[in-house]
C-alpha positions in Angstrom: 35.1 -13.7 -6.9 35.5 -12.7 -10.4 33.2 -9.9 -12.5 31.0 -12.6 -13.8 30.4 -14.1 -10.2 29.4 -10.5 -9.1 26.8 -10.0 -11.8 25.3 -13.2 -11.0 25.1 -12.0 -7.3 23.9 -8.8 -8.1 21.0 -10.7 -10.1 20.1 -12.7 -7.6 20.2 -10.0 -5.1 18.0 -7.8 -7.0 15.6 -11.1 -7.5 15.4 -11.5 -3.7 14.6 -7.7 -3.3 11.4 -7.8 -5.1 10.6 -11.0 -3.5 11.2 -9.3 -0.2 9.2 -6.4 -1.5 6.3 -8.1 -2.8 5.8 -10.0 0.6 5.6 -6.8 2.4 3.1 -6.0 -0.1 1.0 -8.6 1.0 1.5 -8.1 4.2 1.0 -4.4 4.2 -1.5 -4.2 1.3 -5.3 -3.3 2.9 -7.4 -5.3 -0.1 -7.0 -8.0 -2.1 -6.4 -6.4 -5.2 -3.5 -4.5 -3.8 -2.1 -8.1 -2.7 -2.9 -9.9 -5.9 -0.4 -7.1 -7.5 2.2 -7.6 -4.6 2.0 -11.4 -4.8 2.4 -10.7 -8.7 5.9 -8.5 -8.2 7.2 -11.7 -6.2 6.1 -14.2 -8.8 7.7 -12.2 -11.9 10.3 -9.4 -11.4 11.4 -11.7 -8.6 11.7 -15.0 -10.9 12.8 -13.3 -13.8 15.9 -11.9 -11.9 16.6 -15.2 -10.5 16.9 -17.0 -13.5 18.9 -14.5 -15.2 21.2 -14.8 -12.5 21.1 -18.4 -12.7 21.9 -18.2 -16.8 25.0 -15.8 -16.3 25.8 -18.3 -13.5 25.5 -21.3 -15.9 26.9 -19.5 -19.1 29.9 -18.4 -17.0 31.1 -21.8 -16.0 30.7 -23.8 -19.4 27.7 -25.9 -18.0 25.6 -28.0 -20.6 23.8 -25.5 -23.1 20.8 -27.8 -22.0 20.5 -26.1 -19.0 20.4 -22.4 -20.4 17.8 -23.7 -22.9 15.9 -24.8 -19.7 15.9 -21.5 -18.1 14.8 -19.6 -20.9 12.0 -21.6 -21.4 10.7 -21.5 -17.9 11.6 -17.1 -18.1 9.4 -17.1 -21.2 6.7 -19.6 -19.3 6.5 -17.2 -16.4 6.4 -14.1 -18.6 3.6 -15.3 -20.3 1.6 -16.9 -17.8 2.0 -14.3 -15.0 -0.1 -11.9 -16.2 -2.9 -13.7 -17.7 -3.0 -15.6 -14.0 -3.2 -12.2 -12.1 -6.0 -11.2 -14.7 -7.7 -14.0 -14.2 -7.7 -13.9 -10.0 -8.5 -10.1 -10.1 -11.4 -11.0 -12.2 -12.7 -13.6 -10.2 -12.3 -11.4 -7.3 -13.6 -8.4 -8.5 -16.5 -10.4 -9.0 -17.0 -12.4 -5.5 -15.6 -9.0 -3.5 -16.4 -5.9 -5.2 -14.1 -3.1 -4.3 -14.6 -0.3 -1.2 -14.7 2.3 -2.1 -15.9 2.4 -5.6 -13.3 2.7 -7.7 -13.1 5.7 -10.3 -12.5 3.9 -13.5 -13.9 0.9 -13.6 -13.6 -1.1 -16.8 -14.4 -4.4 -15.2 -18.0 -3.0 -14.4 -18.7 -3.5 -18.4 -18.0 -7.5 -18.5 -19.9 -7.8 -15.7 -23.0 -10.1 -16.6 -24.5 -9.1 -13.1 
């Protein structure tokens, strides 16, 4: 295994720790907002260390240049779309299940049309 092969591991094996992580979380995690974070460390931190590991991989061994242009564009389509999907979800919740206790800063209260 050369240096380039153990970079790519490590990559990959710091990928599969947040996914490992962020499962516990939403195991573990007592609400739903507390598992809509979890499930959002699995989806990003977790993705974006896998394809970075998959684009050393790739770069490495000469593959087509294709398919590094590929994985950046799905690591700048999860960076982008994460967040604004968790947003979104914790909105919608907040607003079906409010939170228990009452939370001390609450800037979703504001929005509310309720």
């Amino acid at each position: 295994m050369d240096v380039v092969d153990l970079i790519a591991t490590i990559l990959m094996v710091i990928g599969l720790f947040f996914a490992f992580i962020g499962t516990l979380g939403i195991l573990r995690m007592p609400d739903v907002f507390g598992r809509l974070q979890a499930s959002t460390c699995i989806s990003t931190m977790g993705t974006i260390f896998v394809v970075l590991s998959s684009i050393v991989y790739v770069v490495a061994h000469g593959m087509s240049g294709s398919v590094v242009v590929k994985l950046v564009f799905i690591l700048l389509f999860v960076l982008g779309t994460n967040p604004v999907s968790n947003h979104a979800l914790c909105k919608g919740a907040y607003r079906s299940a409010k939170p228990n206790p009452e939370p001390i800063l609450d800037d979703y209260k504001e929005d509310d049309p309720q």
